[in-house]
C-alpha positions in Angstrom: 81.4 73.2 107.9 83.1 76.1 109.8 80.5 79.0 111.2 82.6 81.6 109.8 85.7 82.2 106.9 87.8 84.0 107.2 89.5 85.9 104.4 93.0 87.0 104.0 94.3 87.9 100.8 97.9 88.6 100.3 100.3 89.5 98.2 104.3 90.5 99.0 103.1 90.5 102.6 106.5 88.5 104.1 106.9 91.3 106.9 103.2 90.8 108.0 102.1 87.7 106.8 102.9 85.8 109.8 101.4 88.4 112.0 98.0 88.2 110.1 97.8 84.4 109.9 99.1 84.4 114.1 96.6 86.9 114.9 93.4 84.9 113.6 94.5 81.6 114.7 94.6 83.1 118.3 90.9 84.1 118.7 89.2 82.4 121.2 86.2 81.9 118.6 87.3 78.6 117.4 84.3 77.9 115.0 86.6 79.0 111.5 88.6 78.5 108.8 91.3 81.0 107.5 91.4 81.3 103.5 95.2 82.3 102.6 95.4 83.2 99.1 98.5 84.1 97.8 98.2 86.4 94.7 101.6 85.2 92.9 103.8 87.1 95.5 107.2 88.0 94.5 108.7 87.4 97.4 108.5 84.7 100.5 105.3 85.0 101.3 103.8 81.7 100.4 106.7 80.0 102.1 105.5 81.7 105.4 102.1 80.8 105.0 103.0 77.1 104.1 104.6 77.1 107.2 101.7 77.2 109.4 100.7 73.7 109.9 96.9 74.8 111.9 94.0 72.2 110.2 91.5 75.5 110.3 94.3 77.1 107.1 93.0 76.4 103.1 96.2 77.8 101.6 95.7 79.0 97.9 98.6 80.2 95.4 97.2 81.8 92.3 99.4 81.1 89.4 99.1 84.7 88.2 98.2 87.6 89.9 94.7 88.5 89.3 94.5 91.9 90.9 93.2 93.3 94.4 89.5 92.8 93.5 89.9 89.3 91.7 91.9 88.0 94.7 88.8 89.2 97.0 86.6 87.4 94.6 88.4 84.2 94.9 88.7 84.5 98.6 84.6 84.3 98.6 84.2 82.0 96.2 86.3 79.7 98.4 84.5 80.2 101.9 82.4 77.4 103.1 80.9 79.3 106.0 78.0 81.3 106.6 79.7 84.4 107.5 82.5 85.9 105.9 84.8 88.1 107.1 88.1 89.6 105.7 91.6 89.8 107.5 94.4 92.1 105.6 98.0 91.2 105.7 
């Protein structure tokens, strides 16, 4: 079980998506997973995130999109470690 999860919601994020995901993966904490949850995005952002291939990524789809606030919600639920902390795409 991972120290730490961290969050990142998304949603129509394909110009920053990458960026986000790149960003965390580059720490030099290492003790994490990274929670991608894509809330039903209209455009190519779950292909992006699919594309990242890093063991420390739980990638999520949500089959409708469940608002700002449920997406959070889910993010949490999800987390496995005993800090939380959230990244924005």
């Amino acid at each position: 079980m991972p120290s730490v999860s961290v969050c990142l919601p998304a949603y129509n994020s394909e110009r920053t998506i990458a960026r986000a995901i790149t960003s965390v993966l580059e720490q030099t904490y290492r003790d994490f997973e990274l929670i991608v949850i894509d809330n039903s995005s209209t455009d190519t952002t779950f292909a992006i995130i699919e594309a990242f291939t890093d063991e420390r990524i739980r990638v999520f789809r949500n089959d409708t999109n469940i608002g700002l606030v449920g997406n959070h919600n889910r993010c949490v639920t999800l987390a496995s470690g005993d800090l939380v902390q959230f990244v924005h795409s």
